[in-house]
C-alpha positions in Angstrom: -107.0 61.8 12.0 -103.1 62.7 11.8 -102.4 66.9 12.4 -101.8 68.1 9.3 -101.1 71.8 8.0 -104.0 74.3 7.9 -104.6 76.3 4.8 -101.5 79.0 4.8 -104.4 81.9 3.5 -106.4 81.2 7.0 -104.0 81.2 9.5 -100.2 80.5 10.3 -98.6 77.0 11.2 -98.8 78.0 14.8 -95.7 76.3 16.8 -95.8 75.9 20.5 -92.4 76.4 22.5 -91.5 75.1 25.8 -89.8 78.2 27.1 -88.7 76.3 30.4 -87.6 73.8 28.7 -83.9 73.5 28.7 -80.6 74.1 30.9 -80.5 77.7 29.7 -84.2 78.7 29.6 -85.3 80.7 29.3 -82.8 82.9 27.3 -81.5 80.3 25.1 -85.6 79.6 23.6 -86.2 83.2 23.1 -83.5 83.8 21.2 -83.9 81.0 19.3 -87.4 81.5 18.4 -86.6 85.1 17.3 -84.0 83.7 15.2 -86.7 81.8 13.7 -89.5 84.0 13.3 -86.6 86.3 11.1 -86.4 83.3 9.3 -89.6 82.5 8.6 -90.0 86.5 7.5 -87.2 86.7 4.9 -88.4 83.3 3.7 -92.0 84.4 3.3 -93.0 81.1 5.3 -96.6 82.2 6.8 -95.7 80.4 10.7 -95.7 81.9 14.3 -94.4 81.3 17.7 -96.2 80.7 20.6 -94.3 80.7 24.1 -95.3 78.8 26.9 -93.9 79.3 30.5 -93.5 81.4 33.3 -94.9 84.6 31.6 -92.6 87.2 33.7 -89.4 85.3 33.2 -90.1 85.1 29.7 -90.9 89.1 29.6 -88.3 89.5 30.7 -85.9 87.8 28.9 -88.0 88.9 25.3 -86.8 92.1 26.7 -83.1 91.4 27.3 -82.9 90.4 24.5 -84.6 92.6 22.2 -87.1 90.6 20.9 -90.6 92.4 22.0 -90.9 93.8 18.8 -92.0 90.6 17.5 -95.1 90.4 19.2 -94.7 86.8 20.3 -98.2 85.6 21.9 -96.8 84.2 25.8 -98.9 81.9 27.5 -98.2 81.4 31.5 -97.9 78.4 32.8 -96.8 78.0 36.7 -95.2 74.7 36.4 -91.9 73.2 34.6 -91.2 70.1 34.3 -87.4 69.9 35.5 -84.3 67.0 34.1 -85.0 65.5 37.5 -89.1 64.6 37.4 -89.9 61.4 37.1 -92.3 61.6 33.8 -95.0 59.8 35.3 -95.3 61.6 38.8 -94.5 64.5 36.4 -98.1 64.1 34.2 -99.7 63.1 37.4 -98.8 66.1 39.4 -97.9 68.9 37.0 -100.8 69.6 35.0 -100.2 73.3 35.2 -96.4 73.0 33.5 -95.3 74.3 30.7 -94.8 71.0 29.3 -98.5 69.6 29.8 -100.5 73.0 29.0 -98.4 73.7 25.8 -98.9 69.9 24.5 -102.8 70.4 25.7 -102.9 73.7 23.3 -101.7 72.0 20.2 -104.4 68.8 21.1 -107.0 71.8 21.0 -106.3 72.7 17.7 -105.0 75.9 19.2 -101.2 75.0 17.1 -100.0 72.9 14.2 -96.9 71.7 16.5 -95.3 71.9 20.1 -91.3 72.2 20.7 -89.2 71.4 24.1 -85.9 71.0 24.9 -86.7 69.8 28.2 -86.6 66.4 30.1 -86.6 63.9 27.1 -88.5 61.4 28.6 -91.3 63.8 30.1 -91.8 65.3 26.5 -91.9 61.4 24.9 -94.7 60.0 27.6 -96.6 63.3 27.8 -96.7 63.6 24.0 -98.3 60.4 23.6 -100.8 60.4 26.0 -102.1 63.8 25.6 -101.8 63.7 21.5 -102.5 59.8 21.3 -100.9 57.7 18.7 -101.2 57.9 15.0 -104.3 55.2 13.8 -101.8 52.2 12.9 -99.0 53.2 15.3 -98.2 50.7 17.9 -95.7 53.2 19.6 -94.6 56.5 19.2 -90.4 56.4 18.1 -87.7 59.2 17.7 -85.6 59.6 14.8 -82.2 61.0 14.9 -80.2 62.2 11.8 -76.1 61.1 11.8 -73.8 62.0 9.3 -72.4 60.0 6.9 -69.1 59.7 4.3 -72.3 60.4 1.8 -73.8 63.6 0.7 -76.8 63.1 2.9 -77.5 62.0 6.5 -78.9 58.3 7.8 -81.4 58.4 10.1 -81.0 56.4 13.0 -84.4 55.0 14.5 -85.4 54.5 17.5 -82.6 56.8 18.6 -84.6 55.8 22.4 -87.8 56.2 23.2 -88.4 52.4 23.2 -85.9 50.0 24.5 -88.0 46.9 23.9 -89.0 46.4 21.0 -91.0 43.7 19.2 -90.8 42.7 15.2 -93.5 44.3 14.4 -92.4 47.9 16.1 -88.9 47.6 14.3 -91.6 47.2 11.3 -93.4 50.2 12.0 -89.8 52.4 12.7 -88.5 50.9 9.4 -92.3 52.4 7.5 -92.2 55.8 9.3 -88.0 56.5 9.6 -88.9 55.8 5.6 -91.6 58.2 5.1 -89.8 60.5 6.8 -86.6 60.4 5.1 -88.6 60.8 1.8 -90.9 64.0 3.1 -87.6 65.7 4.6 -85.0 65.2 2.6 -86.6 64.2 -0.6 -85.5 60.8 -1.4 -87.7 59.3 -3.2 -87.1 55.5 -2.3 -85.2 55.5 0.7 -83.1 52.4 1.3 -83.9 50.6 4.7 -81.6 48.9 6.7 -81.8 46.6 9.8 -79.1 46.8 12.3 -77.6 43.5 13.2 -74.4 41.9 14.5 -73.7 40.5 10.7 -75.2 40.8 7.3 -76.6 37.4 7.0 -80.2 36.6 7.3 -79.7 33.9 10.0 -77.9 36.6 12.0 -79.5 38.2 15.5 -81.6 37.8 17.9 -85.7 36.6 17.5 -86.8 39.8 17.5 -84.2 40.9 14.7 -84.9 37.7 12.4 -88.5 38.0 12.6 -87.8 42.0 11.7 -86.0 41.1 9.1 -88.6 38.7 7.6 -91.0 41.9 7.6 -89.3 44.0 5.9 -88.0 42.0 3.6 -91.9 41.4 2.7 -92.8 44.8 3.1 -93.2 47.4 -0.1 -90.3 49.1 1.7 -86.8 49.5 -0.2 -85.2 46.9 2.4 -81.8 46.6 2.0 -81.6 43.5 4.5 -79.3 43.9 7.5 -76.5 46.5 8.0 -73.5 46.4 10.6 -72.4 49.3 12.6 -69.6 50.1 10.5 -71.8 50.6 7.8 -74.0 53.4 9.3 -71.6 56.1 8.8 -70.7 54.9 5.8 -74.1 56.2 4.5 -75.0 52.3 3.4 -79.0 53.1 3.9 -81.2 56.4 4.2 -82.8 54.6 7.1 -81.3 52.4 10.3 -83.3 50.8 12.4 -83.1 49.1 15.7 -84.7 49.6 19.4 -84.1 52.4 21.2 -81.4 50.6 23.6 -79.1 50.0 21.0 -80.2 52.9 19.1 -79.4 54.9 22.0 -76.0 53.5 22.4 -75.3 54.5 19.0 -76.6 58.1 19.1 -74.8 59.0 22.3 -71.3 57.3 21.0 -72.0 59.4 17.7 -72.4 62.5 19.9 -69.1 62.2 21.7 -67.1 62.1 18.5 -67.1 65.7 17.4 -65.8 66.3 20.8 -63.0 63.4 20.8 -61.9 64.9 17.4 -61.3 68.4 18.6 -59.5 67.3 21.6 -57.2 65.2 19.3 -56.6 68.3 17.3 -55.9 70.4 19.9 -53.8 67.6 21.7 -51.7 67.3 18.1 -51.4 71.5 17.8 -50.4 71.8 21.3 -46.8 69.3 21.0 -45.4 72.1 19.0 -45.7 75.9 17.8 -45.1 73.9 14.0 -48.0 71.9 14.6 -49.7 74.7 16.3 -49.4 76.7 12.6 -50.1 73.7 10.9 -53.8 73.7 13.2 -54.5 76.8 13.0 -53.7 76.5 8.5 -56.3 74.2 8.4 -59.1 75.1 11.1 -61.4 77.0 8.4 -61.4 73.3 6.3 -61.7 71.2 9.6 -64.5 73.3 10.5 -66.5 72.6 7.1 -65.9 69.3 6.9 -67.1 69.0 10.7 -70.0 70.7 10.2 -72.4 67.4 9.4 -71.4 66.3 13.1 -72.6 69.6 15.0 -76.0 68.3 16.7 -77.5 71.9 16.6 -77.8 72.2 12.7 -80.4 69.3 12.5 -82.0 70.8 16.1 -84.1 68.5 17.5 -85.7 65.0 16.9 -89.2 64.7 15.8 -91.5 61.9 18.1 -92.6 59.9 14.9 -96.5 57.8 15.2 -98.2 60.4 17.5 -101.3 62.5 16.6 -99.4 65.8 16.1 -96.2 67.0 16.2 -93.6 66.9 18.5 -89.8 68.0 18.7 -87.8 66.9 21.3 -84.3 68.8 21.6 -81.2 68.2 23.5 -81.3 70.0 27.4 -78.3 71.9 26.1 -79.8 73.0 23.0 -77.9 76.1 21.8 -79.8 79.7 20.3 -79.3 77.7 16.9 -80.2 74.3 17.6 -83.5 75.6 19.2 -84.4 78.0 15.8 -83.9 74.3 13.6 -86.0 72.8 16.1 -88.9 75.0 15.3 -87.3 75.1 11.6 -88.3 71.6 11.6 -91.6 71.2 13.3 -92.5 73.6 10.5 -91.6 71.8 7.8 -93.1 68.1 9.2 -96.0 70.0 9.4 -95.8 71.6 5.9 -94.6 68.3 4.5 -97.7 66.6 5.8 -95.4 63.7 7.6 -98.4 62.5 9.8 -101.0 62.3 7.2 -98.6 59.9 5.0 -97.6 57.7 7.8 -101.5 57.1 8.7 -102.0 56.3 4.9 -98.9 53.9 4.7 -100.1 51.8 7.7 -103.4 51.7 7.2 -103.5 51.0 3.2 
């Protein structure tokens, strides 16, 4: 059966966090789980914190940063998984890291959900073969929000856990990127679109045409193929492709918050006029820039396995690390697991 949340009266949606995890463990996770656990407090949301990790390091840092007084439980693990492990040789051989022991603890039952900004592809493969796949999941995908010209994100999936990908995969990313959509942001009928190198039916490769003919015939609000152009454009709720394209996409997307600033700051620098002119409208640049800062949606949740599992960016700031356990929260609390099972097995 999928994870789902335990009764709020008996105990706390208990998330796991990979102290070790990123470039800046692990100050970077402690302060952004205490910024979360204030969160949860002023919010009255009944969830905890678990750190996992070297347990003298993370002392440490808990104490640097004045977070003892929130009594976070620390588990010790000797290992970490590092950016440059191999994820197989990594499962084989580290079975005492952070990584493996804190995904073990929420198989247990001992949490609701686990959190890492570590080595992307460690935290995929682990993930699924320690949690296992959702009943009806073929494999495991990763969703990514992107901002759009529209007043809500698209989700881009697979943003690149699975670079070859069969119809009936694109299906399955098409039925769970919808489900997700619908829990998370609360649209009710979420339109789907399959990305393509044209709009027409006849367009793409096998695998894209036979995709196409499955949604189309699915329950799913398909709104037939999309373009590139059109995903930031906010034309559907929901892209799908595999994860190479996908990928592609998400990493092109990433680089244009940076591009824009250095255009702005190459345009304010020709002239202490333009320079004014900058510095006049920074405060609205800002705001209007705000959908494109990766840390305000976190992390990216691995949709189809048998529990949850965030997977952040290895640079993941203080506040890209509190959404990411913002958001494990909330799939868990919005039951995301239990409605994909239903939705693939009905």
């Amino acid at each position: 059966m999928a994870t789902t949340m335990p009764n709020a009266a008996a105990q706390p949606t208990r998330i796991v966090l990979d102290a070790m995890g990123g470039d800046f463990a692990p100050h970077n996770e402690i302060l952004g789980a205490k910024d979360a656990m204030q969160h949860f407090r002023e919010n009255g949301i009944n969830a905890e914190v678990i750190l996992i990790g070297k347990e003298p390091e993370i002392r440490a840092a808990l104490a640097k940063h004045g977070a003892e007084h929130l009594n976070f439980t620390v588990l010790h693990a000797d290992e970490v998984v590092t950016m440059e492990d191999e994820p197989a040789v990594a499962f084989r051989k580290k079975r005492n890291s952070s990584l493996y022991l804190g995904l073990q603890h929420h198989k247990e039952g001992k949490a609701e959900a686990f959190v890492s900004a570590g080595n992307t592809g460690a935290v995929m493969s682990h993930s699924t073969l320690i949690l296992g796949r959702i009943d009806g999941v073929s494999r495991p995908t990763i969703g990514t929000f992107l901002p759009t010209t529209e007043a809500y994100p698209t989700l881009l999936v697979d943003a690149g856990a699975n670079v070859d990908c069969k119809p009936k995969h694109l299906y399955e990313f098409g039925v769970m990127g919808s489900i997700y959509v619908r829990r998370i942001l609360g649209v009710e009928n979420p339109r789907v679109g399959l990305l393509n190198v044209g709009e027409e039916e006849i367009k793409g490769n096998e695998a894209a045409l036979e995709a196409h003919t499955l949604l189309k015939e699915s329950s799913l609000n398909f709104a037939g193929n999309i373009e590139g152009r059109d995903i930031l454009m906010g034309a559907v709720h929901v892209v799908v492709c595999d994860g190479f394209v996908g990928n592609i996409v998400l990493k092109f997307a990433e680089s244009m918050l940076t591009f824009l600033k250095a255009k702005f700051t190459a345009f304010a620098d020709k002239s202490f006029g333009q320079k004014l002119m900058m510095g006049a409208a920074k405060p609205a640049l800002k705001g209007a820039l705000t959908g494109m800062n990766y840390e305000e949606y976190g992390g990216v949740p691995l949709l189809g396995v048998n529990g949850v599992s965030i997977i952040g960016h290895g640079k993941s700031t203080p506040l890209a690390l509190k959404n990411m356990i913002l958001r494990a929260e909330e799939v868990v609390r919005k039951e995301v697991n239990k409605s994909i099972e239903t939705a693939l097995n009905s």
